[in-house]
FIKOLZA-1660 file (N, C-alpha, C; in steps of 0.1 Angstrom, whole numbers, plus 5000, padded with zeros to 4 digits):
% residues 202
   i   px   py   pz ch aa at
   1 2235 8150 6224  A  X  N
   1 2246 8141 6220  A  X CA
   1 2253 8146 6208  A  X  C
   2 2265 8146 6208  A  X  N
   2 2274 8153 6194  A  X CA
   2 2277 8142 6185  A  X  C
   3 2277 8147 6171  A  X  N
   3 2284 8136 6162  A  X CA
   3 2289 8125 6163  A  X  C
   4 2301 8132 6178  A  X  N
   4 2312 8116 6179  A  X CA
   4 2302 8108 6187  A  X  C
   5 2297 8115 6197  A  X  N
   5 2287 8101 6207  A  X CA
   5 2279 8094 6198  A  X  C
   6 2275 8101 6187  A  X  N
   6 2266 8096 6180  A  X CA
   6 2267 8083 6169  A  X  C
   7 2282 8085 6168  A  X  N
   7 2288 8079 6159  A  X CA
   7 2295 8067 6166  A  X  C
   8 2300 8069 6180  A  X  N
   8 2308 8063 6188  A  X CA
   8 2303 8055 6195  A  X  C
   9 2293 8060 6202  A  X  N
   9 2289 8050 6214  A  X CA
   9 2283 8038 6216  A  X  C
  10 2276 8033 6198  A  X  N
  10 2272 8017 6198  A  X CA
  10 2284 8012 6200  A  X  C
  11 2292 8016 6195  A  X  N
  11 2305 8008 6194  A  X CA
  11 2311 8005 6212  A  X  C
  12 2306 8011 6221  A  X  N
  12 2311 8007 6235  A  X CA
  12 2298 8006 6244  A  X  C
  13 2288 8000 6238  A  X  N
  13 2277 8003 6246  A  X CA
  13 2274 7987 6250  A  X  C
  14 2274 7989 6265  A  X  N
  14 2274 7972 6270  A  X CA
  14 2288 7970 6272  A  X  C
  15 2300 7978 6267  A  X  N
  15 2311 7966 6271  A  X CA
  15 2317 7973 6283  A  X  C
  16 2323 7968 6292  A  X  N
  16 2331 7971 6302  A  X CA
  16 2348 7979 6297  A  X  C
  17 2348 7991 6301  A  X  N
  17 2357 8001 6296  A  X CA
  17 2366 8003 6308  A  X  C
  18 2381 7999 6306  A  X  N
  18 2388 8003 6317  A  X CA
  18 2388 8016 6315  A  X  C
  19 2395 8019 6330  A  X  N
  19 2398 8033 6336  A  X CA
  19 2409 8035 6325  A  X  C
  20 2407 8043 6316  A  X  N
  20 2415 8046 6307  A  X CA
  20 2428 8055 6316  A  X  C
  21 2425 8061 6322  A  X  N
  21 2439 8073 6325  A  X CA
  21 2446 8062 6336  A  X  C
  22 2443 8050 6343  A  X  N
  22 2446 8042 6345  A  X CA
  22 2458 8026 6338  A  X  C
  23 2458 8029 6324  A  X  N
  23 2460 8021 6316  A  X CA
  23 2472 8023 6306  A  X  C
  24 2482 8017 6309  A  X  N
  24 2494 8020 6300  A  X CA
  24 2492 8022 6288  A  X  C
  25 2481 8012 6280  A  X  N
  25 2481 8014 6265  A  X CA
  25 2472 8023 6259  A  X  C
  26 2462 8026 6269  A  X  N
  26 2460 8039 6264  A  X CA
  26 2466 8053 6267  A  X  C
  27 2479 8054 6273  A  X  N
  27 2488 8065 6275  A  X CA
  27 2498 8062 6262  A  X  C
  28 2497 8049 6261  A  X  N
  28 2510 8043 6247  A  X CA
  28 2500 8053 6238  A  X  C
  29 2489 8049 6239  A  X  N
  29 2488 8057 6220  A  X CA
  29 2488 8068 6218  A  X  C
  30 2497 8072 6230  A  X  N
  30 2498 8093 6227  A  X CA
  30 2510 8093 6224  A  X  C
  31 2518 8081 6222  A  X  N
  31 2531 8084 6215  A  X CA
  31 2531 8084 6202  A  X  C
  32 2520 8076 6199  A  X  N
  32 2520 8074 6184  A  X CA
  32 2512 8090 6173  A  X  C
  33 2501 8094 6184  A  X  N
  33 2491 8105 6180  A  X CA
  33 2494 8115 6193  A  X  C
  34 2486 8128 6184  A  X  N
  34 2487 8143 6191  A  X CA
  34 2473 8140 6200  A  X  C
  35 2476 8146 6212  A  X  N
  35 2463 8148 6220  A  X CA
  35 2463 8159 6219  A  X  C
  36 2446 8160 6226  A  X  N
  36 2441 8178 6222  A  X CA
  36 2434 8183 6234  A  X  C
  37 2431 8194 6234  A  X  N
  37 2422 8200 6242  A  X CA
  37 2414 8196 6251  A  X  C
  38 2405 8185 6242  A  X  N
  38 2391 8180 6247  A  X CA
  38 2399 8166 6257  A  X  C
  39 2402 8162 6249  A  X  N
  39 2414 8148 6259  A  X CA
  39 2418 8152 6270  A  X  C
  40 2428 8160 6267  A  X  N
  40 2436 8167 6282  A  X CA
  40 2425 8170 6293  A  X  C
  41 2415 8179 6287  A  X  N
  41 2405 8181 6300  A  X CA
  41 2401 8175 6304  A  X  C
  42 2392 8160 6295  A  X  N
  42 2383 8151 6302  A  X CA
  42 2396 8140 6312  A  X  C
  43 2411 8138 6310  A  X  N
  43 2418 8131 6316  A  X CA
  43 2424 8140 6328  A  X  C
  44 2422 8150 6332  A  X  N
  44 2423 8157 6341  A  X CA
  44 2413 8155 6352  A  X  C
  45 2398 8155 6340  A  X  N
  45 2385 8156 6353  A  X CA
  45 2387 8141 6358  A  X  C
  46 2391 8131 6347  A  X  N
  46 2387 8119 6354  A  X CA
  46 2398 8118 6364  A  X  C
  47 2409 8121 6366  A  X  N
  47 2422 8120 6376  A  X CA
  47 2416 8124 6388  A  X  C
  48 2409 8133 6385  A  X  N
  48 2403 8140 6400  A  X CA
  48 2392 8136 6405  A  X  C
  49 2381 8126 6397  A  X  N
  49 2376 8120 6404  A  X CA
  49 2380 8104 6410  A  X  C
  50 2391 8100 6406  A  X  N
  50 2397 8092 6410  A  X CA
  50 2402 8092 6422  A  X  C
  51 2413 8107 6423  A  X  N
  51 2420 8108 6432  A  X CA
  51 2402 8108 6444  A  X  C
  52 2392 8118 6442  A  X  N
  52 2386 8115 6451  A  X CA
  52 2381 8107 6456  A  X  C
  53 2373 8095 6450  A  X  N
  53 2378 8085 6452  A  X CA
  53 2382 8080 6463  A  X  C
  54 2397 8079 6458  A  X  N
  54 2409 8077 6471  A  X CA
  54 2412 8077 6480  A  X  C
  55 2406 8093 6479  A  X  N
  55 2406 8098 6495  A  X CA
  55 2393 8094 6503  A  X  C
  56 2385 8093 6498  A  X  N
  56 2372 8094 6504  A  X CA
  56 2372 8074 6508  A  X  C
  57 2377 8068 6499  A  X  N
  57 2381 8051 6507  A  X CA
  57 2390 8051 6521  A  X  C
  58 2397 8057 6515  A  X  N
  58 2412 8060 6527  A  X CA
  58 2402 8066 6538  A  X  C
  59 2400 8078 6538  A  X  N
  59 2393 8081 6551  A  X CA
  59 2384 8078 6556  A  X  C
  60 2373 8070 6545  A  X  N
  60 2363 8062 6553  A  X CA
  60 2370 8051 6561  A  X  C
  61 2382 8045 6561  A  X  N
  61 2387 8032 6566  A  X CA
  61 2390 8041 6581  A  X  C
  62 2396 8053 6577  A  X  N
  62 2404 8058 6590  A  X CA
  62 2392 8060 6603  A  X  C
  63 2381 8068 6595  A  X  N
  63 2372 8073 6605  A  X CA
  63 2363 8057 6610  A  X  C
  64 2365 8049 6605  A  X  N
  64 2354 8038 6615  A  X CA
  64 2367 8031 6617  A  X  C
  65 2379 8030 6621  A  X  N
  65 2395 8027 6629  A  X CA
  65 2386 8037 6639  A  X  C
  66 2392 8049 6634  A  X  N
  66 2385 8059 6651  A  X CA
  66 2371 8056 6659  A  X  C
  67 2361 8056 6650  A  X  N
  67 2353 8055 6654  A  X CA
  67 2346 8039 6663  A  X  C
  68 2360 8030 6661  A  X  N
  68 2358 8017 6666  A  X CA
  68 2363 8020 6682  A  X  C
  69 2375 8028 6679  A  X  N
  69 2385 8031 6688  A  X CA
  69 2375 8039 6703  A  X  C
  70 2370 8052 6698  A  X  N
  70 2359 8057 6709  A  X CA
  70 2348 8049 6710  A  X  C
  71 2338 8039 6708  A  X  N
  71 2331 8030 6710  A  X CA
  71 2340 8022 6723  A  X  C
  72 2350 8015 6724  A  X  N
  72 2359 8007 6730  A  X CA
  72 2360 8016 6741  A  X  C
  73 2363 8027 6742  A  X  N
  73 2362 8041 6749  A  X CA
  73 2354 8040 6764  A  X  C
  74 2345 8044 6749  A  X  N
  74 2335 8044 6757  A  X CA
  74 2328 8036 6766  A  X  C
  75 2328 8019 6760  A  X  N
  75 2327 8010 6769  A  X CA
  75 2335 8009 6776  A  X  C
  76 2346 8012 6779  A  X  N
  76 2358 8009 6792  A  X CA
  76 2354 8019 6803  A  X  C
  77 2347 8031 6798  A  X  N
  77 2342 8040 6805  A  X CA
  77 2329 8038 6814  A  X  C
  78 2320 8029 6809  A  X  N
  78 2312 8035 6813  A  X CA
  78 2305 8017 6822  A  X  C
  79 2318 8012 6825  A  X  N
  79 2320 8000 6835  A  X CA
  79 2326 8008 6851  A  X  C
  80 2329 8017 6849  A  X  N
  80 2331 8024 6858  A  X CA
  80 2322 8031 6869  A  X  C
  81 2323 8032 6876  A  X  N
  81 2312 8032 6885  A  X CA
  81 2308 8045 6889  A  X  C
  82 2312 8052 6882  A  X  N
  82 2311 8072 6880  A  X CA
  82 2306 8073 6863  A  X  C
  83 2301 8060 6861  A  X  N
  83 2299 8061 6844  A  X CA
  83 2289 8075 6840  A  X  C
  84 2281 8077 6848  A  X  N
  84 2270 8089 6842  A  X CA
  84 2274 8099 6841  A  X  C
  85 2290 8108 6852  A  X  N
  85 2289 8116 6851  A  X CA
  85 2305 8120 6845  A  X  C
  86 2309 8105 6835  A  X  N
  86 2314 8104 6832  A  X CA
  86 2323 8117 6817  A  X  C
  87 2325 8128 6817  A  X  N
  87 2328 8135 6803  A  X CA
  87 2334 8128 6795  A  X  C
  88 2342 8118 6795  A  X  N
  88 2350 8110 6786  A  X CA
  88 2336 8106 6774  A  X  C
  89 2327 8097 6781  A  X  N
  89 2315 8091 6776  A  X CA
  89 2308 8107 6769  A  X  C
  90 2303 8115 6771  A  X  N
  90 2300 8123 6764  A  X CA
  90 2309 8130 6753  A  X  C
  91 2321 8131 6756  A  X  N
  91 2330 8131 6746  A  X CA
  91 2328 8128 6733  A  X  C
  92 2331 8112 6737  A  X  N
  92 2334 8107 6726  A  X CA
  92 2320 8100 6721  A  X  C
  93 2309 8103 6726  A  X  N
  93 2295 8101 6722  A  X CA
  93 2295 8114 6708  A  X  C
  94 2298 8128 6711  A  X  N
  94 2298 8136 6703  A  X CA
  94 2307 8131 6691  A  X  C
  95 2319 8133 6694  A  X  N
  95 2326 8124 6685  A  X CA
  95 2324 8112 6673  A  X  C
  96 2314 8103 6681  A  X  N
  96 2310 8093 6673  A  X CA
  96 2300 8095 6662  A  X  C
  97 2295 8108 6667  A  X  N
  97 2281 8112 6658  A  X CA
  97 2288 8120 6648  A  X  C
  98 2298 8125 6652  A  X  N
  98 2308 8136 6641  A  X CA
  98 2311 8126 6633  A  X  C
  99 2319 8113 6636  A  X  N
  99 2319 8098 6625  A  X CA
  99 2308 8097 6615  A  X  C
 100 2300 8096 6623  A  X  N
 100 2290 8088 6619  A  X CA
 100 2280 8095 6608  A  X  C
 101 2280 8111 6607  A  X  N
 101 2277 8117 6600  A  X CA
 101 2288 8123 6586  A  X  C
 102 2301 8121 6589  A  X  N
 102 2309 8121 6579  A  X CA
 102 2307 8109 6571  A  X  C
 103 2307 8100 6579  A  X  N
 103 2305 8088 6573  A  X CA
 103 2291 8084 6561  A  X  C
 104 2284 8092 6564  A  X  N
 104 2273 8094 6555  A  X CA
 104 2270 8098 6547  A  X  C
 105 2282 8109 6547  A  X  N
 105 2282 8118 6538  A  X CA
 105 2290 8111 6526  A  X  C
 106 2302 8106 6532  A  X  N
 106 2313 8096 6523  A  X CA
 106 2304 8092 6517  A  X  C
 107 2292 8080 6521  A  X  N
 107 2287 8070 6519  A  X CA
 107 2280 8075 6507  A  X  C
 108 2270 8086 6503  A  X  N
 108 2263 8093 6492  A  X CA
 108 2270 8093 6480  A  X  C
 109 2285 8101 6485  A  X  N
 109 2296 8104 6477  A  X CA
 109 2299 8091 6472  A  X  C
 110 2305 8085 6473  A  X  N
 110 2309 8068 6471  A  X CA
 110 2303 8064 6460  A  X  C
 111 2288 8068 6466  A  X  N
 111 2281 8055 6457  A  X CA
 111 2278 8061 6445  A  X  C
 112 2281 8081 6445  A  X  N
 112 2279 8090 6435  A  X CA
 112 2288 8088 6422  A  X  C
 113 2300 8082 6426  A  X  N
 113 2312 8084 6417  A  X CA
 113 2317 8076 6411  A  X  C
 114 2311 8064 6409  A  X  N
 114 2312 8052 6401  A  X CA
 114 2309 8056 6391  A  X  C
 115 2290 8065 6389  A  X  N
 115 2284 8069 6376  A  X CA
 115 2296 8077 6368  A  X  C
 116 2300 8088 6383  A  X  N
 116 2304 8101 6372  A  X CA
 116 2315 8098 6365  A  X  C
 117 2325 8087 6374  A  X  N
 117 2340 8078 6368  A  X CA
 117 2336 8077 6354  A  X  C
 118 2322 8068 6353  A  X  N
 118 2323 8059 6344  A  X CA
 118 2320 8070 6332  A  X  C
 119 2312 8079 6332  A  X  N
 119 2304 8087 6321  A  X CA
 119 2317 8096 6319  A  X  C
 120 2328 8099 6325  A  X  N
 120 2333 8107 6325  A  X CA
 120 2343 8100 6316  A  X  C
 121 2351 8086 6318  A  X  N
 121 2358 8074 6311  A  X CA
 121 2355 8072 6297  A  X  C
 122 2342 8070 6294  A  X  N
 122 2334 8072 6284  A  X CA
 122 2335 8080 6274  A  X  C
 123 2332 8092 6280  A  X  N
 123 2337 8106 6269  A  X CA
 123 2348 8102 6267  A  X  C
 124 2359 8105 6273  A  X  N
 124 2376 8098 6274  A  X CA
 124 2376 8090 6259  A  X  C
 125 2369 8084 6263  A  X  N
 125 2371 8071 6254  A  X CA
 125 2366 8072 6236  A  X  C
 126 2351 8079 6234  A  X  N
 126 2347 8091 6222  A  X CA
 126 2360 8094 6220  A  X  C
 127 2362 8106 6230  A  X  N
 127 2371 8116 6223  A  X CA
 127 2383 8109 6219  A  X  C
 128 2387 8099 6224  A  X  N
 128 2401 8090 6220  A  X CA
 128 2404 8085 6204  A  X  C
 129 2386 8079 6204  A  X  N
 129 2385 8073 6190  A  X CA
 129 2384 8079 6182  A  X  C
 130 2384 8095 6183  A  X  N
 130 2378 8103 6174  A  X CA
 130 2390 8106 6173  A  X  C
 131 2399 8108 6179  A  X  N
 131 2411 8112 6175  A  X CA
 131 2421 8106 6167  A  X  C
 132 2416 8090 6174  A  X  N
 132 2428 8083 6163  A  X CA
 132 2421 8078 6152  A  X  C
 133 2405 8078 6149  A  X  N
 133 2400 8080 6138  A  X CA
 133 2403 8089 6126  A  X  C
 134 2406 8101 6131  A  X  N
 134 2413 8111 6120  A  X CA
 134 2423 8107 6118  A  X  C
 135 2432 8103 6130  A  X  N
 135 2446 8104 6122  A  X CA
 135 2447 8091 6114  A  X  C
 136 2437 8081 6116  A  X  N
 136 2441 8068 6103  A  X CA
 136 2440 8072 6091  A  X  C
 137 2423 8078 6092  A  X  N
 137 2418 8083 6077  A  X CA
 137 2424 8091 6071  A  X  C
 138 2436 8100 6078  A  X  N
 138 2446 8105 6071  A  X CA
 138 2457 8103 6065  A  X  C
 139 2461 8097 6074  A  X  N
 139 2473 8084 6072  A  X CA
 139 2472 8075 6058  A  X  C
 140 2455 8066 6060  A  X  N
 140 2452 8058 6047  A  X CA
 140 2449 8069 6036  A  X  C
 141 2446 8082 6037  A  X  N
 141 2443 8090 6029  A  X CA
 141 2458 8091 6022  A  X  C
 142 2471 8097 6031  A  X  N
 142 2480 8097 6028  A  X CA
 142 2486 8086 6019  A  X  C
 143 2485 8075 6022  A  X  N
 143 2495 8062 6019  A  X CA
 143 2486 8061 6003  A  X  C
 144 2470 8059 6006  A  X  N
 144 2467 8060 5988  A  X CA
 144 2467 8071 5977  A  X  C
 145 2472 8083 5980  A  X  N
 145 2482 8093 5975  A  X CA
 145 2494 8088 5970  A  X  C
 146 2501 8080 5979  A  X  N
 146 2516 8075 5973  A  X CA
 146 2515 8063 5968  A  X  C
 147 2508 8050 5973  A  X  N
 147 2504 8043 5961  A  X CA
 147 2501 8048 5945  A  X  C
 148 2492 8057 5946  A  X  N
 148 2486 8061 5933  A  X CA
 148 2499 8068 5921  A  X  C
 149 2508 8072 5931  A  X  N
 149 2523 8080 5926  A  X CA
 149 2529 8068 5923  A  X  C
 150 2530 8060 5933  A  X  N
 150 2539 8047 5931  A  X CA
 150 2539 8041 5915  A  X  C
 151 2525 8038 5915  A  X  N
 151 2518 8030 5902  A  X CA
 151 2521 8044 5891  A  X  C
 152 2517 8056 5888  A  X  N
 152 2524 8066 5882  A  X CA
 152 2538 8061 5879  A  X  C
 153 2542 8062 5886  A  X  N
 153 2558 8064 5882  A  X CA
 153 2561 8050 5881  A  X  C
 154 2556 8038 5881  A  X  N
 154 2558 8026 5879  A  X CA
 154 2553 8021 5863  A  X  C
 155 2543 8030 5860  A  X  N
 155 2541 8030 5844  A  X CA
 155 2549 8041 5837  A  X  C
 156 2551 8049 5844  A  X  N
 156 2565 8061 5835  A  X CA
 156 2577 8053 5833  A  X  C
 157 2583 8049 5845  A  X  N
 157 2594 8039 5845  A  X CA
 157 2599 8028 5833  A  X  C
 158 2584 8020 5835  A  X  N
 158 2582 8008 5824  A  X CA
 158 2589 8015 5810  A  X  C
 159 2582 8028 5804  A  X  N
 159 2581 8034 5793  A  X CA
 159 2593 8040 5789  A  X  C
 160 2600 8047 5802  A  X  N
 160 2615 8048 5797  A  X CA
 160 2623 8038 5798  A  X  C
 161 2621 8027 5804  A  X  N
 161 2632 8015 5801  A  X CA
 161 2627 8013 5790  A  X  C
 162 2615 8010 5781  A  X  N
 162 2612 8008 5768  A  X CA
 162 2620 8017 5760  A  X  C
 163 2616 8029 5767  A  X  N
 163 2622 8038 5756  A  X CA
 163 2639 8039 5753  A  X  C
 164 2646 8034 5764  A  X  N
 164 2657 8036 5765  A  X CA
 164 2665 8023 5755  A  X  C
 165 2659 8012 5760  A  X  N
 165 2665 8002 5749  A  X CA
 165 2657 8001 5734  A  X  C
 166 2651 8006 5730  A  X  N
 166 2649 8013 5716  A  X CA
 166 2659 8019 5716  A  X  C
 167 2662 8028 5723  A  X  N
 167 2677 8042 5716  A  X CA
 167 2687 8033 5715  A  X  C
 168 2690 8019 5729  A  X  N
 168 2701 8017 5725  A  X CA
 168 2700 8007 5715  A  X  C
 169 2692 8005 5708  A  X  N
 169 2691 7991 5702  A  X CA
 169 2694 7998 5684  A  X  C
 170 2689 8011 5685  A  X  N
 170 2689 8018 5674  A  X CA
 170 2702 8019 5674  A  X  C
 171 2710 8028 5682  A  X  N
 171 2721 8030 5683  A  X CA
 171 2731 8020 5678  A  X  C
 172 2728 8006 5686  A  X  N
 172 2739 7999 5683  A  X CA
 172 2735 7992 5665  A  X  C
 173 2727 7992 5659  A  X  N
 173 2726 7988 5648  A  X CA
 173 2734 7998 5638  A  X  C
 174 2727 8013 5643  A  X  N
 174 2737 8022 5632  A  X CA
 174 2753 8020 5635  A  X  C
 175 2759 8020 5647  A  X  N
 175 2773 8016 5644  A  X CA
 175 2775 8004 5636  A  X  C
 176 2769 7993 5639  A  X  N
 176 2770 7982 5633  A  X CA
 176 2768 7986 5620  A  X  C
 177 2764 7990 5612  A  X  N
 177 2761 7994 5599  A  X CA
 177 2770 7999 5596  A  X  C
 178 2776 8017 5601  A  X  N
 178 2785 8020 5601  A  X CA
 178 2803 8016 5600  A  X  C
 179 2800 8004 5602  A  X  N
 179 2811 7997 5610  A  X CA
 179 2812 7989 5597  A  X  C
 180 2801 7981 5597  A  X  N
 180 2805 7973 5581  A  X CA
 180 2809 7979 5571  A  X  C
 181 2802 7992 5565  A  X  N
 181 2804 8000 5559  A  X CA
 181 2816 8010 5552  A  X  C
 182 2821 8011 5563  A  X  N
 182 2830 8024 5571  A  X CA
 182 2844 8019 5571  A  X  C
 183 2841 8011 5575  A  X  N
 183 2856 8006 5584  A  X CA
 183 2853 8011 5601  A  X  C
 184 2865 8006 5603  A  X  N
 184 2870 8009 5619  A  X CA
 184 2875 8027 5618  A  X  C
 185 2889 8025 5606  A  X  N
 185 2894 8032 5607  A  X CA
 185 2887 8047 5607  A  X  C
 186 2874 8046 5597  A  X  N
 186 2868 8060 5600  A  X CA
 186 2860 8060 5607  A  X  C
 187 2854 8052 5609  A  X  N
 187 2846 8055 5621  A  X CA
 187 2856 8063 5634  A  X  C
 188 2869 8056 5638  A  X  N
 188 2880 8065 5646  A  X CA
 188 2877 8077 5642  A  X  C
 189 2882 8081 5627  A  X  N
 189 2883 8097 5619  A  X CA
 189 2872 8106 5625  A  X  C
 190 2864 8099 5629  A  X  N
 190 2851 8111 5629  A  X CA
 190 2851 8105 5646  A  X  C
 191 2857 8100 5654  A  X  N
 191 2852 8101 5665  A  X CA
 191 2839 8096 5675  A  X  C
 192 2840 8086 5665  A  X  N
 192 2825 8078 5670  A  X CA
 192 2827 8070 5683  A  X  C
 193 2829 8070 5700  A  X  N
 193 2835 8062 5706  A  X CA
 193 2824 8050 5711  A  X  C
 194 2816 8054 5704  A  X  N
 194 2804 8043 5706  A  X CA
 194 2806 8029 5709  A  X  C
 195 2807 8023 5720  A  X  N
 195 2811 8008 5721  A  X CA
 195 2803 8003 5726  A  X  C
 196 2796 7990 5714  A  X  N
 196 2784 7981 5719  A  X CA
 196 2785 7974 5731  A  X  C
 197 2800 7970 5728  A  X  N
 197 2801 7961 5741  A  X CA
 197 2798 7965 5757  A  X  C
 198 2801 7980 5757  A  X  N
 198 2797 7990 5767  A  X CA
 198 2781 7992 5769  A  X  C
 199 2776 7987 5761  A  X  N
 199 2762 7995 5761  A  X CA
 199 2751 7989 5757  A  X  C
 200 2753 7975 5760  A  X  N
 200 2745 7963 5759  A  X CA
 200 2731 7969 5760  A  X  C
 201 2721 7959 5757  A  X  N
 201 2708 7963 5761  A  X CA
 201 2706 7954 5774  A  X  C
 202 2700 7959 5786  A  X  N
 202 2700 7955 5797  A  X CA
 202 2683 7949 5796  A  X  C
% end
């Protein structure tokens, strides 16, 4: 058992697991995340045992349709009053055993591919979690990197708005000083265009 089984599989053990490659929402969450290697393959094998599957229902239906069909056959045949030396009746006596042994075979198979669906679904399902397990813990890894910036620059911030209304607060007192002082007129002389009213403290 690897890591992820090891780590994964209490987590689905006892519960009933849809046919994942079957399932819209788990095809949705490969819009959201990258699939890989190990995914792609196991949703490949499970497709193919599906499709088998398929086929093997479908043609078990077809071959006992036939196989009903030469029985009926064969009884219409063998009311006939040449019934023994009948070849139709031997015919489809061969025939029926060609059924009847495909049919057996189906029947092995059948009952084989529930297990392998399911173990095969399973892995599917590991490897799914494992995948979008990384991408959260990266994700949340990510987002409390920018938090932690956030809050940074949320206490830098604070400190230059502090710092910034100190300058202006300094500022506007020396003109004021200036101003009482000085006059208007030189304060003009030397160019001072400093205007409180411009430069309120916010």
């Amino acid at each position: 058992m690897s890591r992820s089984e090891d780590v994964y599989k209490p987590a689905i053990s006892g519960k009933k697991i849809p046919v994942l490659t079957l399932d819209h929402k788990w095809h949705r969450l490969f819009t959201q995340i990258d699939t890989n290697s190990e995914i792609k393959s196991l949703e490949n094998e499970l497709n193919e045992l599906l499709k088998r599957q398929g086929k093997i229902n479908s043609e078990t239906k077809e071959i006992k349709v036939l196989k009903s069909k030469l029985m009926e056959e064969m009884r219409s045949a063998s009311m006939e009053s040449d019934a023994d030396s009948n070849p139709k009746i031997e015919e489809n006596k061969k025939l029926i055993d060609e059924c009847n042994e495909k049919l057996d075979s189906y029947q092995d198979e059948a009952l084989e591919l529930p297990a392998q669906i399911n173990e095969i679904n399973k892995k599917l399902m590991i490897a799914t979690m494992e995948v979008c397990y990384d991408d959260i813990k990266e994700g949340t890894e990510e987002i409390n990197e920018i938090s932690q910036w956030i809050d940074e620059i949320r206490v830098e911030l604070k400190k230059k708005v502090v710092r910034k209304q100190e300058k202006q607060q300094r500022i506007q007192d020396l003109y004021s000083y200036m101003h009482d002082i000085f006059g208007a007129d030189v304060i003009e002389i030397f160019d001072m265009k400093y205007n409180p009213e411009e430069n309120k403290l916010h």
